[in-house]
C-alpha positions in Angstrom: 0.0 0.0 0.0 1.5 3.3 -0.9 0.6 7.0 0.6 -1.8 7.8 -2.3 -4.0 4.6 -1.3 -3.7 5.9 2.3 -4.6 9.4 1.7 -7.6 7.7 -0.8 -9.0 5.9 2.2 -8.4 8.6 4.7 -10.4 11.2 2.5 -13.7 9.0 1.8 -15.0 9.4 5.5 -13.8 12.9 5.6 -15.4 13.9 2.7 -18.8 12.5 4.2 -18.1 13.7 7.9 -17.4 17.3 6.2 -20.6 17.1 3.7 -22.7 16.3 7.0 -21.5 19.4 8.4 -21.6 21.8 6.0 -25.7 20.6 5.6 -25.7 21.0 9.4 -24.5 24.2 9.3 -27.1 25.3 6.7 -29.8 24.1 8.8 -28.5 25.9 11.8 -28.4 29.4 9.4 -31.9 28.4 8.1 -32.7 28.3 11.4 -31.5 31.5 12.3 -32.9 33.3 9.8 -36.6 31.9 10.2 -36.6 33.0 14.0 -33.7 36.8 13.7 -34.3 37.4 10.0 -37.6 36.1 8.7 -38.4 38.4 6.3 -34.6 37.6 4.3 -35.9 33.6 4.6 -39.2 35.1 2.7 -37.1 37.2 0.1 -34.7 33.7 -0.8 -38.2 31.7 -1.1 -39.6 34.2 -3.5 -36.4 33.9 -5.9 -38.0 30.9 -7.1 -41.1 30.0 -8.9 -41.5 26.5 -7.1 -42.3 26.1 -3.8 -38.6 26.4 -2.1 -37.3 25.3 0.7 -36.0 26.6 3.9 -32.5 24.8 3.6 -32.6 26.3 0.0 -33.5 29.6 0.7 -30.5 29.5 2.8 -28.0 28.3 0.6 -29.7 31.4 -1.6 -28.8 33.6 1.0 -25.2 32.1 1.8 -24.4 32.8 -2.1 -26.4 36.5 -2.5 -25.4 38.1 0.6 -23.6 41.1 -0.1 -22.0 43.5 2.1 -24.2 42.0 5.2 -27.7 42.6 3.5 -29.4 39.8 0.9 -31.2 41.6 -0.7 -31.2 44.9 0.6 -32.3 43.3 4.0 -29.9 43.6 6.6 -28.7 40.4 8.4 -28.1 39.7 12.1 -24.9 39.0 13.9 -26.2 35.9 14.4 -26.9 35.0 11.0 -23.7 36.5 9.5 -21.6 34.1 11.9 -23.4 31.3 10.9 -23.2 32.0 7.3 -19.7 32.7 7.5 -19.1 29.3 8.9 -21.5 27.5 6.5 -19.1 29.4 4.0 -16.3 27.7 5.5 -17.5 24.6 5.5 -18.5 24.8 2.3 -14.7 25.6 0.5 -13.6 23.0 2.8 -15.9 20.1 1.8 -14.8 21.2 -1.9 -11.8 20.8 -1.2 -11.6 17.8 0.0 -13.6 16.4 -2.9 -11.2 17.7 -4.6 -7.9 16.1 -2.9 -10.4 12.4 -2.8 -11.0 12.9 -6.8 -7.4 13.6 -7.1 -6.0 10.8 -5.6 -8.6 8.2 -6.8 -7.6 9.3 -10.0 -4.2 8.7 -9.3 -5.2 5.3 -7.6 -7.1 4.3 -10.9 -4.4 5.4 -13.2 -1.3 3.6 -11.2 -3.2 0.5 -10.9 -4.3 0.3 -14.7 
């Protein structure tokens, strides 16, 4: 077994654990917004013509949120911590993807 079969295996239950945190994380800022900021929750559900959800109103509002407001609705403390760790979590879950795709790739190459 070499260190690219290693880091392979090591990255598949990261990737999950890291993906389960980053949609917790969402939850918690949906969460936050529906009880400090409910009228930015109703803004990110009217974006959409289908009926949308609260966990995708708030990935809405993690990606539109400029300079504190979404919308021109000012955000709370509350919610901009939590969106700035949802945002975290979200370039780190890529980025492991990326390092697992890299090295199955490698795995699947060097074994071929």
């Amino acid at each position: 077994m070499n260190i690219i079969d290693i880091v392979f295996a090591a990255m598949v239950p990261i990737a999950f654990a890291v993906a389960i945190w980053y949609y917790v994380s969402l939850f918690k800022l949906s969460r936050i917004l529906a009880r400090d900021n409910p009228q930015v929750l109703s803004r990110a559900r009217e974006k959409r013509l289908m009926r949308t959800s609260n966990l995708r109103a708030a990935y809405l509002v993690l990606s539109g949120t400029k300079d504190s407001a979404f919308d021109g609705c000012k955000l709370s403390s509350r919610a901009l911590e939590a969106r700035t760790q949802a945002s975290r979590l979200l370039y780190i879950s890529v980025c492991v993807f990326m390092v697992l795709l890299a090295a199955g790739l490698t795995v699947s190459v060097t074994k071929a």
